[in-house]
N, C-alpha and C positions, 0 to 999 in steps of 0.2 A: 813567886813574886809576880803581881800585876806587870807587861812589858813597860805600861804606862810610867809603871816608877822606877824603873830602869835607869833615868839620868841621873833622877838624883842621887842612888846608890854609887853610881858611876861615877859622878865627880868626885865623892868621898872617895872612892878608889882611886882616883888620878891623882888627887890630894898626896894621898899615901898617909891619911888618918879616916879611920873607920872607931865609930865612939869613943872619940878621942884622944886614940892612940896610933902613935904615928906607924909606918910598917912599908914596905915594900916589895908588894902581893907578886913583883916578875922578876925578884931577885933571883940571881944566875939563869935566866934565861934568854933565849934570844930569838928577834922578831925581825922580820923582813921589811923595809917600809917601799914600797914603790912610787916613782914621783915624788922623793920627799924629800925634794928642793925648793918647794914651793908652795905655798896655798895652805889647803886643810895638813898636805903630807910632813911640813916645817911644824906643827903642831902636833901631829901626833908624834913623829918623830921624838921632841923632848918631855910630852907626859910619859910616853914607854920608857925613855930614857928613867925621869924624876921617878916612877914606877919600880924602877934598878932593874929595866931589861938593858943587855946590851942588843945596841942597833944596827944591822944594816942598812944603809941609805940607797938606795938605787932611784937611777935614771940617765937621758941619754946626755944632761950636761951634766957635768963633773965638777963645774966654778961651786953653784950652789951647795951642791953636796957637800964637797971637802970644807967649803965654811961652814956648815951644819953641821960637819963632825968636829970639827976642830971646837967651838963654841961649845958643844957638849961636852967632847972633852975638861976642857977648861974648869969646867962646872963640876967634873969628876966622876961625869957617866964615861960610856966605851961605847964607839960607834967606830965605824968605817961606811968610807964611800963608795960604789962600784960603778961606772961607766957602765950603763946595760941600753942596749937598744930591746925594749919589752913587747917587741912584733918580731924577735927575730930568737927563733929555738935554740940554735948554736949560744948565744948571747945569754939568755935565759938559763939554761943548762949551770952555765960558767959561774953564771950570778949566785945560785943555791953552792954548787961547788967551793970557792969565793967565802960563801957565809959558814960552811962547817969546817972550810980548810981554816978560817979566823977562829972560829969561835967552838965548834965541835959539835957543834946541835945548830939544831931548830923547831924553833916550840911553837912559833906563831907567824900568821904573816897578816899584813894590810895592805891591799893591792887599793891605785885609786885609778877609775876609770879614765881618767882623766889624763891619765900619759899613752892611752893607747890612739892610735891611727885610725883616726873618726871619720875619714874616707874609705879605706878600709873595711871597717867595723859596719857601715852604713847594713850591706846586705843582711848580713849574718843580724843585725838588731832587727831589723822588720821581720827577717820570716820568723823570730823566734819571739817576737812581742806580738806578733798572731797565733801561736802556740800559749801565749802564758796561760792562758783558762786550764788548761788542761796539761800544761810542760810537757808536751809530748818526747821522747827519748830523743827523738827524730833535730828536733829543736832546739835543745838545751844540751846536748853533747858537744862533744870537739869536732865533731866537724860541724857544730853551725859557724863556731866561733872562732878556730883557730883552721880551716882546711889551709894550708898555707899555699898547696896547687889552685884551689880554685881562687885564690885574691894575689896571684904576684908572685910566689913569694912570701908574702907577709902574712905571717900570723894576726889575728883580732881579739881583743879584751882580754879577760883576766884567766878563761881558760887556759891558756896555753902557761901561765905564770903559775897557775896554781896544779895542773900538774905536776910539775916540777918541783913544786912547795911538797904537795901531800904524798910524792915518795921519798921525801926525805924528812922527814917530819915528827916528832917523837909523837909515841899514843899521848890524848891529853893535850893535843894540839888546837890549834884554833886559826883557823882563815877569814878575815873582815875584809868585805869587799863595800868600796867607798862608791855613794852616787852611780848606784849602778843602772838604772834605768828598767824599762819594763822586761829585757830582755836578759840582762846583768841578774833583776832579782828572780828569773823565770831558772837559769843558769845558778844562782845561790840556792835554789830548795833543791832542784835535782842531783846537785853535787851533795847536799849536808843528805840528801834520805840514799845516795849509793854508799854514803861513807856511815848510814848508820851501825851502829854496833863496831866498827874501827877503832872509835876513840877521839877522831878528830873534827871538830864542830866547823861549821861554815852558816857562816853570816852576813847582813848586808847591814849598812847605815846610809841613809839619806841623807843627802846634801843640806849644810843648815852651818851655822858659826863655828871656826874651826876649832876651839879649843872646846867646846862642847860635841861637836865629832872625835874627838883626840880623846876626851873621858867616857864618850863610850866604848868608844876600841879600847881602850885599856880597860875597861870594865869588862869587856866578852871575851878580851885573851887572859882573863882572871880566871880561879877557881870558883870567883862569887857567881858564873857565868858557865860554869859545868854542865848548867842541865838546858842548856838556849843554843837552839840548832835552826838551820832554817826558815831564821826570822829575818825579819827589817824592821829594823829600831828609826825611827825619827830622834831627832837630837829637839830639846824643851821647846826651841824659839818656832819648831813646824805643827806644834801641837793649837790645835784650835782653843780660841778662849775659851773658858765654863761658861755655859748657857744661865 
């Protein structure tokens, strides 16, 4: 499949009808959502859900989340909320713990840029968005992203979240990292080509209308989406008009 028709496969899958028959492509499984108390993260959160993943919600407020879960609930999905501070390992660690001690797996995760410590993060995006030509190892590993001696203390971006994901992670898994920038999508191809031949895909989407980013992530944590490693999808409204 051209990446270009990707969305619209994808919303049919968020739907949960694929030619015209209804279905529920993430039934019994379970997806991580970071940041997803708010913004793009309140949207993916309930296509995964409508999809029939059960959710984990994480982030550092816990108002948003617990209404997130509870509202889902209601609706007669399964989510929980977890209080994570997602720059801090100890925290991090708890959070995957958390999601298998509820649920007993995890199949998927979607990390979104956007809850991590953009002070922080500053160093580690520059030297590694002068690397993206080439993703040098040097650049795109955990210590560009997460050295947590050289920044404080504090861990940076999605690395350090997504360790954590992909050792507990079943084969057949799938990591979507949201609005990641030059150095996020520099950090998405070097993690999906160490993890080739594993089983677990890793992906990036670009920032664009959140329930149109929520149908591509539930499209890539699909099995329609088995064979899509190492890309960045644009969601429809970032694609240029036809000439």
């Amino acid at each position: 499949m051209a990446y270009e028709a990707v969305p619209e496969a994808a919303h049919e899958v968020a739907r949960g009808v694929v030619d015209g028959v209804a279905r529920e492509p993430l039934r019994g499984r379970t997806v991580l959502v970071t940041c997803a108390g708010t913004g793009a993260g309140v949207a993916v959160a309930w296509a995964l859900s409508r999809a029939g993943a059960g959710v984990v919600l994480a982030a550092a407020d816990t108002g948003p989340l617990e209404e997130q879960a509870a509202r889902i609930a209601a609706a007669g999905g399964h989510a929980i909320a977890v209080r994570t501070d997602l720059t801090d390992q100890v925290a991090v660690r708890r959070l995957v713990e958390q999601t298998l001690g509820a649920f007993g797996r995890l199949d998927a995760a979607c990390n979104d840029a956007a809850c991590n410590d953009a002070t922080c993060a500053d160093a580690a995006c520059a030297d590694a968005a002068r690397n993206d030509a080439t993703c040098a190892d040097t650049a795109c590993n955990d210590a560009a992203w997460t050295d947590a001696g050289a920044n404080g203390g504090r861990a940076c971006g999605p690395a350090l979240v997504m360790r954590y994901e992909i050792a507990s992670m079943r084969p057949g898994g799938s990591i979507v990292n949201l609005a990641p920038g030059p150095a996020g999508i520099a950090l998405t191809r070097a993690t999906a080509r160490e993890l080739a031949g594993s089983g677990i895909r890793v992906n990036a989407v670009a920032a664009g209308e959140p329930d149109e980013v929520a149908a591509v992530v539930v499209w890539l944590c699909s099995d329609d989406a088995a064979h899509v490693t190492g890309e960045t999808l644009n969601p429809p409204s970032l694609r240029p008009p036809p000439r």
